[in-house]
C-alpha positions as CSV (number, residue, x, y, z in Angstrom):
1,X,-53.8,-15.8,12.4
2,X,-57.1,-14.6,12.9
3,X,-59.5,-17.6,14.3
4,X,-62.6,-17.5,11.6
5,X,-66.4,-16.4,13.1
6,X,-69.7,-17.9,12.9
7,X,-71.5,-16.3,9.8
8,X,-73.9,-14.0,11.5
9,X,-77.6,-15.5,12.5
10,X,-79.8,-12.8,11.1
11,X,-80.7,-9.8,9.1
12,X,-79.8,-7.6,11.7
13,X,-76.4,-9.2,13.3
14,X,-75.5,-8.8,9.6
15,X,-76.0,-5.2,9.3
16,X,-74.3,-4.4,12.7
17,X,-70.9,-6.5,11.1
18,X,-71.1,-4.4,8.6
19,X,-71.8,-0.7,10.1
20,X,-69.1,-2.2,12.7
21,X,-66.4,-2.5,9.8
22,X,-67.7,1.0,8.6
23,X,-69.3,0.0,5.8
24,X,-72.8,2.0,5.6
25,X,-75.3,-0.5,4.1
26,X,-78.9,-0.2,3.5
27,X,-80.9,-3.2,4.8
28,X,-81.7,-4.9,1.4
29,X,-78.2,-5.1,1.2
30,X,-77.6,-6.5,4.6
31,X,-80.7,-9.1,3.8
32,X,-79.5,-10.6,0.6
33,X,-75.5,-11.2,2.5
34,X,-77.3,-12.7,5.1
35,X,-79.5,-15.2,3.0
36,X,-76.2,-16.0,0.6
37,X,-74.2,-16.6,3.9
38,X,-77.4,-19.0,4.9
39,X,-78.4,-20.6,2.1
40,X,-74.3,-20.8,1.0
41,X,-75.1,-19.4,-2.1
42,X,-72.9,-16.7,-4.6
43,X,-73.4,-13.5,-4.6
44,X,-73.9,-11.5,-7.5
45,X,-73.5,-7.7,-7.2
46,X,-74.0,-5.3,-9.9
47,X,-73.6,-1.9,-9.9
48,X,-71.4,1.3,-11.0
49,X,-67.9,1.2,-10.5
50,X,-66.7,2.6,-7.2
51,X,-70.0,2.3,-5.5
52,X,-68.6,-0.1,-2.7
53,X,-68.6,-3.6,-4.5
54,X,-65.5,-5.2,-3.6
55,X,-64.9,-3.7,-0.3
56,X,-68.1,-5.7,0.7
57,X,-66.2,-9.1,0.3
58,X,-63.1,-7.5,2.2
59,X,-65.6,-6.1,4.9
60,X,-66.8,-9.5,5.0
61,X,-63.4,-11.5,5.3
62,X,-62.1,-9.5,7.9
63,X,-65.7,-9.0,10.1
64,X,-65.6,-12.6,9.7
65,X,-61.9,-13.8,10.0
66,X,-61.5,-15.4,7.4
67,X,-58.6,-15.3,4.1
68,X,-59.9,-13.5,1.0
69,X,-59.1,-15.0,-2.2
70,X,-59.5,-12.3,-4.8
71,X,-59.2,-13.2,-8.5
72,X,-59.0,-10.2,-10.3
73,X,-60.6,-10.5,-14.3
74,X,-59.1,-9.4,-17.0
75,X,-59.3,-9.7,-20.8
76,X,-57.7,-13.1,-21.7
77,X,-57.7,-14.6,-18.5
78,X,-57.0,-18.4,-18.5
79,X,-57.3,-21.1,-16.6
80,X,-53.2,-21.5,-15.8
81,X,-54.0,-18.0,-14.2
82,X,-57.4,-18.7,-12.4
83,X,-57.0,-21.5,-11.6
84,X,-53.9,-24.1,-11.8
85,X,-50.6,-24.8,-13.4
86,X,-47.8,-27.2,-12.8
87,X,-44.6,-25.7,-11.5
88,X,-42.4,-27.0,-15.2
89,X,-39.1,-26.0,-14.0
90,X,-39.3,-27.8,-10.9
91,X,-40.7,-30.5,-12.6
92,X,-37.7,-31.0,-15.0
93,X,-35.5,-30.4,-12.0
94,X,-37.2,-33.3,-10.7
95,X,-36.9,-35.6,-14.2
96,X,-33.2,-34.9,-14.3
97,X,-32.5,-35.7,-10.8
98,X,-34.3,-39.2,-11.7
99,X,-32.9,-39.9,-14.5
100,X,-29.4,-39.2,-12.9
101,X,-30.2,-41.3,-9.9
102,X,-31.3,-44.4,-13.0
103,X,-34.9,-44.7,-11.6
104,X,-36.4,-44.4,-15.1
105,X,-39.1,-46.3,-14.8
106,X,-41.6,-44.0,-16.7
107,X,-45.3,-44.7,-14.5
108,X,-43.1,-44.0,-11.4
109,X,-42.0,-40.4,-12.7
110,X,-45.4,-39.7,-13.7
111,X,-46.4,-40.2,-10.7
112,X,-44.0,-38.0,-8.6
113,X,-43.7,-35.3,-10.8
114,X,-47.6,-34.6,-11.1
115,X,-48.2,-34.4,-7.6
116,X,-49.5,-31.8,-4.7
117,X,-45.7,-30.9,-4.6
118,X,-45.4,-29.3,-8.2
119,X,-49.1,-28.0,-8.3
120,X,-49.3,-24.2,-8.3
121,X,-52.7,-23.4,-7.3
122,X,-54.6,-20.0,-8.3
123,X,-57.3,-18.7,-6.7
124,X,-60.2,-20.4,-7.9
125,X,-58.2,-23.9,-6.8
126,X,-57.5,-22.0,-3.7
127,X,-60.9,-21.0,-2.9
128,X,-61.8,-24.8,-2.8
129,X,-59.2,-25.2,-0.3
130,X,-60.7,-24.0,3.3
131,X,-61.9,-26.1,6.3
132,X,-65.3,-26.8,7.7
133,X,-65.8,-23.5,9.5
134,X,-62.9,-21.5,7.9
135,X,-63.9,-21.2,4.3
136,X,-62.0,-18.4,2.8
137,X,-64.5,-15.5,1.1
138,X,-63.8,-15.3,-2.2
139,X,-64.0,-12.5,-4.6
140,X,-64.6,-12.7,-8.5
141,X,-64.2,-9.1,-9.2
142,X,-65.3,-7.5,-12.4
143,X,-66.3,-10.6,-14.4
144,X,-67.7,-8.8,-17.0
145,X,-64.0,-8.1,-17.8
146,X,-63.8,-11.6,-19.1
147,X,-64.8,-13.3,-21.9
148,X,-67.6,-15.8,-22.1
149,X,-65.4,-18.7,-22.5
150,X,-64.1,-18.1,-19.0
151,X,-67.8,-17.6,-17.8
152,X,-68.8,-20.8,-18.7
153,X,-66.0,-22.5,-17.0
154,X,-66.7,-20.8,-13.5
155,X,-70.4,-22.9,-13.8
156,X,-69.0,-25.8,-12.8
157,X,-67.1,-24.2,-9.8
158,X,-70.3,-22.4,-8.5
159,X,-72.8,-25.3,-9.1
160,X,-70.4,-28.3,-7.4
161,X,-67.8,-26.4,-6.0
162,X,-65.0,-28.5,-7.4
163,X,-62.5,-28.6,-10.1
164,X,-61.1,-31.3,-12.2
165,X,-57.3,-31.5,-12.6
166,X,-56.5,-34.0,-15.5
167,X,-53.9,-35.7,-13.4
168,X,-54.7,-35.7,-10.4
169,X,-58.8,-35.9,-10.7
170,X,-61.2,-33.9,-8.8
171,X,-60.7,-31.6,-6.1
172,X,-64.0,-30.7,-4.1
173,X,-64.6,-28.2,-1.3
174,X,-64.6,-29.6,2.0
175,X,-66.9,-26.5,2.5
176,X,-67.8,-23.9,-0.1
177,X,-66.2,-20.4,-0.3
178,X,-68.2,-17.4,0.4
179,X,-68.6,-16.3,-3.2
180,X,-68.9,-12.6,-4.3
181,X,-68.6,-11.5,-8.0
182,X,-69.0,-8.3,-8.9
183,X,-69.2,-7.1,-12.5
184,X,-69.7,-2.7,-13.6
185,X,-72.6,-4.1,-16.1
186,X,-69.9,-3.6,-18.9
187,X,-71.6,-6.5,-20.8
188,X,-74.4,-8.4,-20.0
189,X,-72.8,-11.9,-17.7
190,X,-75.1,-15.2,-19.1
191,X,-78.1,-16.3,-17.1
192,X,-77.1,-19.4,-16.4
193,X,-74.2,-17.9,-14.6
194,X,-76.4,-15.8,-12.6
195,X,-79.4,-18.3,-11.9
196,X,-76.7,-20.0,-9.6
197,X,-76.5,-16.7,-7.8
198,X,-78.7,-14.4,-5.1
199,X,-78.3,-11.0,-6.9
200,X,-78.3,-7.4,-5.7
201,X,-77.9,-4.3,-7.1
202,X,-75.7,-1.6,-5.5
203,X,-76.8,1.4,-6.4
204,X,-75.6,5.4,-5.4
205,X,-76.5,6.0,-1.8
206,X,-78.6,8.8,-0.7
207,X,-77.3,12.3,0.7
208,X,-77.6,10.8,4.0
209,X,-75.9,7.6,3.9
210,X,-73.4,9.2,1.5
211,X,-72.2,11.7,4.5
212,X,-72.5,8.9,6.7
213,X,-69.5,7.3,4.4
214,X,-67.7,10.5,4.7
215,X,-68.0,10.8,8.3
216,X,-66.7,7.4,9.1
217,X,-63.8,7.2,6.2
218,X,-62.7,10.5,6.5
219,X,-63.5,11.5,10.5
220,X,-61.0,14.4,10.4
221,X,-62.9,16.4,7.7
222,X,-64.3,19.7,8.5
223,X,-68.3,19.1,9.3
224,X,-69.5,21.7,7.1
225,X,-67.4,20.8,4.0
226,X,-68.3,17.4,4.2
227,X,-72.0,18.0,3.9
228,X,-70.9,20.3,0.8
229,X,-68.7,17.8,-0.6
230,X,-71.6,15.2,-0.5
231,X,-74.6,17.6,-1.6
232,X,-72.2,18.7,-4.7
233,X,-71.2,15.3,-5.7
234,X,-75.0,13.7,-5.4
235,X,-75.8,17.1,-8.2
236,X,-73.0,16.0,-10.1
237,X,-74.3,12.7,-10.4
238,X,-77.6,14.0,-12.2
239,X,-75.3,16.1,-14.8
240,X,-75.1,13.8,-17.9
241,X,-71.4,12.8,-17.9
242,X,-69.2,10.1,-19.5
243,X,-68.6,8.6,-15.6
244,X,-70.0,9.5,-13.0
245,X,-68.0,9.6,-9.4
246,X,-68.6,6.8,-7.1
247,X,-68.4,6.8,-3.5
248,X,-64.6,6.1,-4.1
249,X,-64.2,9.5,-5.6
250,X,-66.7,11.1,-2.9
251,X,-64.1,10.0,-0.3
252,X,-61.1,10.7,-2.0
253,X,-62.4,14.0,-2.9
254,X,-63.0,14.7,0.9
255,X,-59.9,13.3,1.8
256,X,-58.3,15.7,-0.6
257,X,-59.8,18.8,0.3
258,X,-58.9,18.1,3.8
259,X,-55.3,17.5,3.2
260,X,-55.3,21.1,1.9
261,X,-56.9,22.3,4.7
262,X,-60.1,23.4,3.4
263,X,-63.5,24.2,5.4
264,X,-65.4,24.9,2.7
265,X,-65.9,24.9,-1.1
266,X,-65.0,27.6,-3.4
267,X,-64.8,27.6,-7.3
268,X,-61.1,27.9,-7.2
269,X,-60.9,24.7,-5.3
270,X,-63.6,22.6,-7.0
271,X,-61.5,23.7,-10.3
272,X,-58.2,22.8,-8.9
273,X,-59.2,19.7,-7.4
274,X,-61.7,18.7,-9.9
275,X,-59.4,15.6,-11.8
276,X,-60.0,13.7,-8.1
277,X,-63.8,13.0,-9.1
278,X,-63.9,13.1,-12.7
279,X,-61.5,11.0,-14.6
280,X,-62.1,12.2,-18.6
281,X,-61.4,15.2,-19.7
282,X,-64.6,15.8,-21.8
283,X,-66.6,15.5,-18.2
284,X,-63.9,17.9,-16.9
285,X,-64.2,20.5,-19.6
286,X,-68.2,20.9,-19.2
287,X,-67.8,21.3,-15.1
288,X,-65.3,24.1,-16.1
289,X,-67.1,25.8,-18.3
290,X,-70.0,26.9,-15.8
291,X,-71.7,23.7,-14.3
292,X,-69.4,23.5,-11.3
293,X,-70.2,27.0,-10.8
294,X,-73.4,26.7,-11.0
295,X,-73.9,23.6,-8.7
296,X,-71.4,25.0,-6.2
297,X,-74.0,28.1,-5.6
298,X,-77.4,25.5,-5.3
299,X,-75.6,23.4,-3.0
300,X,-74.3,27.0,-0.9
301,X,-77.7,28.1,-1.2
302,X,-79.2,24.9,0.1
303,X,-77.4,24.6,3.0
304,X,-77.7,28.1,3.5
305,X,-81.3,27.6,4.0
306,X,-81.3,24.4,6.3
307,X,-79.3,26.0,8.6
């Protein structure tokens, strides 16, 4: 097991763990992980999907050592699923086995079969689990999936850090989690959920840090077709489209291209591989019809011209 790090001491030691884990930040990013690692406080990040969001808290788990506990949101989530339920078939094992054995005495069973034994815990009871020094990080990711039922709950959790099971009382951190939720601004999340949070908004990143990404993701890609790959995909984003690629897709898309061995874009590959950035086919059908073309031969030109 890996043995958990000190959270780094400043604004620079933070940007070094995470340029050291290959993650290419800017240093308001960097400055705002530091502060919520020092001041132990959530962080809220915000942005488009694919952007980077949720590898930060896996960046940050494994630069740090420490488990991450990701609870994945979804429509309908629960608290059996976030956060606890009792184990019921071992718990009627256990009545049977009792009532077999003649110890009915009723307070006693109670007792034994709502214990730590038959309690299944979920993330969010996981997350309050860690050691002094070892708290696991632990990722909310895409909260505006959820509904605002589910918001409000988390407000305890992120103001005291503890959560009440009926049966067996409180359970509090020994030491808080390192909180990140991350939500793709598909509704608006309640202030009073983010008041309890340092907030940061993770935007596109530039040509340069973009090719940066490529370069350190995707180190066997041909130099040339990587800065094409970027300058086309940083156009792209400016062409009014249903969804626009991330930095997932700018990767993948690299990735791609250099699986098939090219050096270089061409309209017969930006065609053929096109269904690796965009993902509806309405996007897909106005890069077809000339756009690609036409952005293909600015970024050519470009390039041309800064060489």
């Amino acid at each position: 097991m890996t043995t958990p790090r000190p959270a780094p001491k400043s604004i620079d030691e933070t940007l070094d763990l995470l340029t050291g884990a290959d993650y290419v930040a800017d240093r308001s990013l960097a400055t705002v992980l530091f502060l919520s690692l020092r001041m132990k406080r959530p962080l809220f990040l915000e942005g488009e999907a694919g952007v980077g969001k949720t590898e930060i808290a896996k960046v940050l788990a494994d630069a740090l050592g420490r488990r991450l506990i990701r609870l994945q949101c979804y429509e309908g989530l629960d608290v059996s699923s976030a956060v606890y339920e009792w184990n019921y078939a071992a718990q009627m094992i256990e009545i049977r086995m009792e009532e077999a054995a003649g110890k009915v005495v009723r307070s006693d069973m109670e007792r034994n079969v709502f214990s730590e034994k038959y309690l299944i815990r979920r993330p969010v009871l996981d997350a309050l689990t860690g050691k002094a020094g070892a708290a696991p990080v632990f990722l909310i990711d895409e909260l505006d999936r959820t509904d605002e039922a589910f918001e409000a709950f988390l407000l305890e959790i992120l103001s005291d850090f503890q959560v009440t099971v009926p049966e067996l009382g409180t359970i509090k951190a020994e030491e808080p989690p390192i909180v990140i939720i991350t939500t793709n601004r598909t509704r608006e999340i309640h202030d009073a959920l983010k008041r309890r949070c340092l907030y940061h908004w993770v935007d596109y990143p530039n040509a340069e840090r973009e090719l940066e990404i490529v370069r350190r993701k995707v180190p066997q890609a041909n130099s040339r077709l990587s800065a094409e790959v970027v300058s086309f995909i940083q156009k792209l984003r400016q062409v009014e489209l249903f969804k626009a690629p991330g930095v997932a897709e700018t990767i993948d898309w690299a990735g791609a291209l250099t699986e098939l061995d090219k050096v270089a874009l061409d309209p017969e590959t930006v065609s053929d591989t096109i269904g690796v950035l965009l993902k509806y086919q309405d996007d897909i059908a106005r890069i077809e019809q000339g756009e690609g073309r036409r952005i293909l031969n600015e970024v050519k030109a470009e390039l041309s011209a800064a060489e």
